[in-house]
TINULUM-51247 format. One record per residue: chain; residue number from 0; x, y, z of N, C-alpha, C, O, CB in turn. Coordinates in Angstrom, 2 decimals. Atoms other than C-alpha are relative to their C-alpha. Glycine has a CB too. Layout:
> c k n.east n.north n.up ca.east ca.north ca.up c.east c.north c.up o.east o.north o.up cb.east cb.north cb.up
> A NUM X Y Z X Y Z X Y Z X Y Z X Y Z .
...
This chain:
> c k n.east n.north n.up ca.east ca.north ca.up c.east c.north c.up o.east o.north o.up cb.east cb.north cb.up
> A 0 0.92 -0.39 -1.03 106.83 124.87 87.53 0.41 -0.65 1.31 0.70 -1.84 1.44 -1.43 -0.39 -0.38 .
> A 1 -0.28 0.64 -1.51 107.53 124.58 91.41 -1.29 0.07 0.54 -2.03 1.06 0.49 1.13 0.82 1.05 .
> A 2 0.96 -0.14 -0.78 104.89 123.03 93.56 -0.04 0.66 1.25 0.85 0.39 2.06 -0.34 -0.96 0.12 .
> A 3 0.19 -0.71 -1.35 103.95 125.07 96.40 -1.31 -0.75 0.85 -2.46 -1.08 0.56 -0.34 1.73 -0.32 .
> A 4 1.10 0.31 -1.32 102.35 123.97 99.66 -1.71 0.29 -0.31 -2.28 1.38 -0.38 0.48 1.17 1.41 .
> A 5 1.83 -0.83 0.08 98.26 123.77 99.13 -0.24 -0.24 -1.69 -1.33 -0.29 -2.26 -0.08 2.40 0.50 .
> A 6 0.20 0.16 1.64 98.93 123.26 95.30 -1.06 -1.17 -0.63 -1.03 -2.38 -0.41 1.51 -0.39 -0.63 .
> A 7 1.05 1.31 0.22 96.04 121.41 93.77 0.04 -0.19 -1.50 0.48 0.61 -2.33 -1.75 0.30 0.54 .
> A 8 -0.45 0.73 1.28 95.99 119.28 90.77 -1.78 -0.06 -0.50 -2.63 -0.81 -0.01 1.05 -1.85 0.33 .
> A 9 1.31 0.03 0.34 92.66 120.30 88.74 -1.01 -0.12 1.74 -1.44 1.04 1.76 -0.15 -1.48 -1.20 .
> A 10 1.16 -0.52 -1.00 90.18 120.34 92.20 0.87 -1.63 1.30 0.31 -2.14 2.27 -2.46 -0.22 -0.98 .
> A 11 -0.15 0.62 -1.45 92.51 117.77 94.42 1.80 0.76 0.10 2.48 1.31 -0.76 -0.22 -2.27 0.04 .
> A 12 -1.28 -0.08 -0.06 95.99 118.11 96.80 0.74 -0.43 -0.98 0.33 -1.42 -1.58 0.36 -0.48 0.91 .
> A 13 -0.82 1.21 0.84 98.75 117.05 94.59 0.59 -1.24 1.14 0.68 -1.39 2.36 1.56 0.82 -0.90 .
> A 14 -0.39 1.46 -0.77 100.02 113.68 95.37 1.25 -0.16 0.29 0.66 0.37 -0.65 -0.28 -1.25 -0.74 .
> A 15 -1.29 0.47 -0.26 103.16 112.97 96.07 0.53 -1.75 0.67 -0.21 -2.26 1.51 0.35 1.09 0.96 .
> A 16 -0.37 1.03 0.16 105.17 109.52 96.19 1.12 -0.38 0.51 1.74 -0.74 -0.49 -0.06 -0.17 -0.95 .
> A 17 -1.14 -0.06 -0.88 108.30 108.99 98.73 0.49 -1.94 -0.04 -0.17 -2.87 0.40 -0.61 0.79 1.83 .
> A 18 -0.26 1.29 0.16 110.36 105.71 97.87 1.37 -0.48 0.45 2.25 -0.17 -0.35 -0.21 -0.30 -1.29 .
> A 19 -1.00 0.26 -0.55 113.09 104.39 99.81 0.15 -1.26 0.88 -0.88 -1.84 1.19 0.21 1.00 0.56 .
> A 20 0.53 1.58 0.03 114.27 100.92 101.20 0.21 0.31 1.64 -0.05 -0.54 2.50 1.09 -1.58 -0.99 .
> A 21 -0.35 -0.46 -1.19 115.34 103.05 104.33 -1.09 0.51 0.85 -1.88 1.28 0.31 0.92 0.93 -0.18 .
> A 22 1.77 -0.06 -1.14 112.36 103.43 107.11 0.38 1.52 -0.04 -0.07 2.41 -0.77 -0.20 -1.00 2.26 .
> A 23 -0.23 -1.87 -0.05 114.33 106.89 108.51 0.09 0.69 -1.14 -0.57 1.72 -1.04 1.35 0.53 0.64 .
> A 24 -0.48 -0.89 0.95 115.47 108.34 105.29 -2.16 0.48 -0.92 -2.52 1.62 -1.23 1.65 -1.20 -1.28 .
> A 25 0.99 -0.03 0.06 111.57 107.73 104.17 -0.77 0.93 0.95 -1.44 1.83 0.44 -0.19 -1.06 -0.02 .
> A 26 0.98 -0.65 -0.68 109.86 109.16 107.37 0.59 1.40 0.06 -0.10 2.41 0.22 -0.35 -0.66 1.39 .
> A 27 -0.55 -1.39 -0.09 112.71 111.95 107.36 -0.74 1.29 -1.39 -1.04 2.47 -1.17 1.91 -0.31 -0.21 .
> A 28 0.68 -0.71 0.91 111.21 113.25 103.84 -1.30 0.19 0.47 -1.47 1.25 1.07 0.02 -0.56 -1.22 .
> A 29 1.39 0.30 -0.48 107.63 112.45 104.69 -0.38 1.35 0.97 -1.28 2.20 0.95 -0.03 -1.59 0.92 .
> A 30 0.06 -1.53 -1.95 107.95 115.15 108.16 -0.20 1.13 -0.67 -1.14 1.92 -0.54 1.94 0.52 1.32 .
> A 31 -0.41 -1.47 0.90 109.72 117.82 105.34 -0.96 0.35 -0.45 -1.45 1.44 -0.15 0.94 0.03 -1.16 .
> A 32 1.23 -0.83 0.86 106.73 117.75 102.74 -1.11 0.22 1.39 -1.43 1.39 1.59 -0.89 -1.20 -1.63 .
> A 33 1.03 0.08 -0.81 104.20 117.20 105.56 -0.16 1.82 0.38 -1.16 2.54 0.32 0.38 -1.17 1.36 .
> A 34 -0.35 -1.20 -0.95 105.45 120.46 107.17 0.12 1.22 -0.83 0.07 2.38 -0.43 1.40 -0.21 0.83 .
> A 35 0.01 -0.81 1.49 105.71 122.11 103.73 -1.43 0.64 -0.24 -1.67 1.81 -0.56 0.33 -1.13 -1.40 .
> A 36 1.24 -0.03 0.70 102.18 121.77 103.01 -1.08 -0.95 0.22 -1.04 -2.01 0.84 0.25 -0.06 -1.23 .
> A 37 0.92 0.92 0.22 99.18 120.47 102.36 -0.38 -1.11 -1.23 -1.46 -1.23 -1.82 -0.84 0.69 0.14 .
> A 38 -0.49 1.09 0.71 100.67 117.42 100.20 -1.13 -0.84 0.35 -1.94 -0.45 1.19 1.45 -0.53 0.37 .
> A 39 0.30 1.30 -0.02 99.09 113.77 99.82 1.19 -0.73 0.03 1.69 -0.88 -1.09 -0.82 -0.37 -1.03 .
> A 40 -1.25 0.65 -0.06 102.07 111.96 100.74 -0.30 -1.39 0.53 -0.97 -1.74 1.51 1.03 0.80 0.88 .
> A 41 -0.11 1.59 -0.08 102.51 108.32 100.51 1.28 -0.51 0.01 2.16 0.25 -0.38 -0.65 -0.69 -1.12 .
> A 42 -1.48 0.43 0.07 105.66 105.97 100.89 -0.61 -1.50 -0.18 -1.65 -2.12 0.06 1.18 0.38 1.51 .
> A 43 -0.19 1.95 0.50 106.61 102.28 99.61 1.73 -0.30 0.81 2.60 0.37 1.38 0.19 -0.36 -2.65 .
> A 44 -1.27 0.46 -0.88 109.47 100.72 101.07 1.06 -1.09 -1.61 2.21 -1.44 -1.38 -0.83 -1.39 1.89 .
> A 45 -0.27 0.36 1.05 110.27 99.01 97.32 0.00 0.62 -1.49 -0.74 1.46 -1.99 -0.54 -0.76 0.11 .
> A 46 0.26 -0.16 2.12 110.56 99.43 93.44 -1.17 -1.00 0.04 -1.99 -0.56 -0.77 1.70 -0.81 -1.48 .
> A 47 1.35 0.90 0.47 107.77 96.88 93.32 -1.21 0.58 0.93 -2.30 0.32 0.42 0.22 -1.90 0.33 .
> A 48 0.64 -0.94 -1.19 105.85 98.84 96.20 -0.53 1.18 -1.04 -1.67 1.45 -1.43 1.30 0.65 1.39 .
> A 49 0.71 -0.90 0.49 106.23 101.69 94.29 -0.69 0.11 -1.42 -1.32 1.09 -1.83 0.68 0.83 0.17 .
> A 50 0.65 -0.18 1.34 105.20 100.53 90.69 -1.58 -0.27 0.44 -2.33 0.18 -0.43 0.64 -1.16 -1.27 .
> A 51 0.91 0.18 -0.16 101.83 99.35 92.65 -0.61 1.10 0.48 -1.77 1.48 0.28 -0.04 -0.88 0.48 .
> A 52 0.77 -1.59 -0.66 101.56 102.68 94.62 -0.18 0.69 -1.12 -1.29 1.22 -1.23 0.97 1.09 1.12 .
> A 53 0.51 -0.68 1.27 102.00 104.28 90.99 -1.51 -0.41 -0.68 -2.33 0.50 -0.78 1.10 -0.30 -1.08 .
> A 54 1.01 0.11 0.51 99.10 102.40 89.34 -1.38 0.25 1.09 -2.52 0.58 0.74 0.17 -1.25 -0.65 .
> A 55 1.68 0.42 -0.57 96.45 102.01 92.17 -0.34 2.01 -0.19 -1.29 2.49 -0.80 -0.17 -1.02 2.48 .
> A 56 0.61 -1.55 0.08 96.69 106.43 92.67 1.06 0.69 -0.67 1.45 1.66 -0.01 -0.35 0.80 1.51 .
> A 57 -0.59 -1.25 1.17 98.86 108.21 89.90 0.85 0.98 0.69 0.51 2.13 0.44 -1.30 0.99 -0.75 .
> A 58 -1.13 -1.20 -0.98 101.50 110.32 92.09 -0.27 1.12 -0.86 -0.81 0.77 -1.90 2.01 -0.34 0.09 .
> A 59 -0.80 -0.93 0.66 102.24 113.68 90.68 1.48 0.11 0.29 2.15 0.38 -0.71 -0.54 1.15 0.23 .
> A 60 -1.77 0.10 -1.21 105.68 113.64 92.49 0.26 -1.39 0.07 -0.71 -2.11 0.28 -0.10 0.58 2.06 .
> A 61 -0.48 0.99 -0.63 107.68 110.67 93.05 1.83 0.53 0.12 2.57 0.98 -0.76 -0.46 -1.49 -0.92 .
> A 62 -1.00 0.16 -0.38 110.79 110.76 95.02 0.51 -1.70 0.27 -0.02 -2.56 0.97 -0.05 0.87 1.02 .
> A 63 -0.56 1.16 0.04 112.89 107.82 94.54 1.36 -0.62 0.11 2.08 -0.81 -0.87 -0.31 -0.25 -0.81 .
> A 64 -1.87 0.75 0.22 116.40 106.19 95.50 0.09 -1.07 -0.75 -0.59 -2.11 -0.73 0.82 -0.65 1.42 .
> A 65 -0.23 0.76 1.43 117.75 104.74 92.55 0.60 -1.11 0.26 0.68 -2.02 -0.56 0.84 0.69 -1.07 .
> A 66 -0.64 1.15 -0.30 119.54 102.45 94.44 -0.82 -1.07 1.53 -0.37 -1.69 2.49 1.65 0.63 0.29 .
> A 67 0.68 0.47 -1.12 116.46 101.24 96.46 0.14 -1.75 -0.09 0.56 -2.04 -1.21 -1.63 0.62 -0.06 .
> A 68 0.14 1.22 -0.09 116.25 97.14 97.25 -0.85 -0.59 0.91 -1.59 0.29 1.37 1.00 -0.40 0.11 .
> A 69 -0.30 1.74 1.04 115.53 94.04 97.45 -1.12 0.22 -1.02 -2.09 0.95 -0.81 -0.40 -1.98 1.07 .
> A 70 0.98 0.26 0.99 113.69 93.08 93.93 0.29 1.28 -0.76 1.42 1.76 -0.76 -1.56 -0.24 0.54 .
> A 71 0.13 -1.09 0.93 112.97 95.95 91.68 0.80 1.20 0.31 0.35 2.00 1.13 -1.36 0.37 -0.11 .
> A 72 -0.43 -1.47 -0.07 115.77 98.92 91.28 -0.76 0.97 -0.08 -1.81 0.75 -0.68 0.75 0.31 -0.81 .
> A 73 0.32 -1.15 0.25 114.91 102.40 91.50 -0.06 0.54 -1.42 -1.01 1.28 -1.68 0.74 0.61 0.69 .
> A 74 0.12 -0.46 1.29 115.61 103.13 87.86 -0.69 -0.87 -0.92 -1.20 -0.51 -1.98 1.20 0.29 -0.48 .
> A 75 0.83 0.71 0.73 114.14 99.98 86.83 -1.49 0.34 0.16 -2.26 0.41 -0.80 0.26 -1.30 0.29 .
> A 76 1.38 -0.16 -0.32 110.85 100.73 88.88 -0.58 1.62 -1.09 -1.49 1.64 -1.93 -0.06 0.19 2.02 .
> A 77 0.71 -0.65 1.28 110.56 104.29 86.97 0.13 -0.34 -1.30 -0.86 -0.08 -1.98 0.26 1.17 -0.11 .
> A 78 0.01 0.37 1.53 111.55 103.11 83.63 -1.73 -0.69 -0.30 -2.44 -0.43 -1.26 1.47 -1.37 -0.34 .
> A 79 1.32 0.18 0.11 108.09 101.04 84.75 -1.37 0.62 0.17 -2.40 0.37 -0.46 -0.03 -0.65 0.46 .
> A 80 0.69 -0.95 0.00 106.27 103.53 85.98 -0.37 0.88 -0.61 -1.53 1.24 -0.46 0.14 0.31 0.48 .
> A 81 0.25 -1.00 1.33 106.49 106.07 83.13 -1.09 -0.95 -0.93 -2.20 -0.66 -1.37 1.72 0.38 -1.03 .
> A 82 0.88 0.90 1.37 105.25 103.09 80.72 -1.70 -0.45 0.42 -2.47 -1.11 -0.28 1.00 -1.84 -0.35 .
> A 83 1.00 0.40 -0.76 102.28 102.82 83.30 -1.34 1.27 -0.91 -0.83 2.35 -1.22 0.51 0.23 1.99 .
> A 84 0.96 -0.71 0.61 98.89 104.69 81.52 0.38 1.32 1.34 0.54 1.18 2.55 -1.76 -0.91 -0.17 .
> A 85 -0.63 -1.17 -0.90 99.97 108.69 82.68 1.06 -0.11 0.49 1.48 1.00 0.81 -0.61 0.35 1.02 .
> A 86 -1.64 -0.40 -0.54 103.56 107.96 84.01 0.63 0.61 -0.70 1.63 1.09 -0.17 0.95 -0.97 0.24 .
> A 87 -0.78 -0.95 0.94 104.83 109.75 81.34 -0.18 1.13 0.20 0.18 1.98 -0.62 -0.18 -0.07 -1.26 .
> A 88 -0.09 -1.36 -0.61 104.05 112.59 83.47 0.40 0.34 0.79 0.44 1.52 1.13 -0.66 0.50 0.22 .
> A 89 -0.28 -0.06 -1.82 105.25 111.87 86.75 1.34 0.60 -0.43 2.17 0.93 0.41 0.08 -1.78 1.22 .
């Protein structure tokens, strides 16, 4: 299934999750979905950023560089995020 602009998740926007250690490469996505749609778009600037942005609101979407830093990798942070109650959906 492809999300489309306006797509709602049971009665809200879907969420979406933008993770990068890069400010531009972050706000450059951020503009794209923005302009896409009517997303919930959030950004972390970490793998430890984003395992907290995962638990406090449940993304549907997460975009993530695997080679984000300092502290928590990108592949380490989802490996944590999946194991998070519902990441095994993101």
């Amino acid at each position: 299934m492809i999300a489309e602009p306006g797509d709602t998740v049971g009665d809200r926007v879907a969420d979406i999750l933008v993770v990068d250690h890069h400010a531009q490469n972050r706000r450059l996505l951020v503009q794209q979905l923005r302009r896409l749609g009517e997303f919930e778009v959030r950004e972390a600037a970490t793998g430890d950023d984003a395992i907290a942005a995962a638990r406090a609101a449940r993304p549907d979407v997460i975009f993530i560089h695997v080679g984000v830093r300092p502290g928590t990798s990108g592949w380490a942070a989802t490996r944590r995020i999946r194991q998070v109650d519902g990441g095994d959906a993101v």
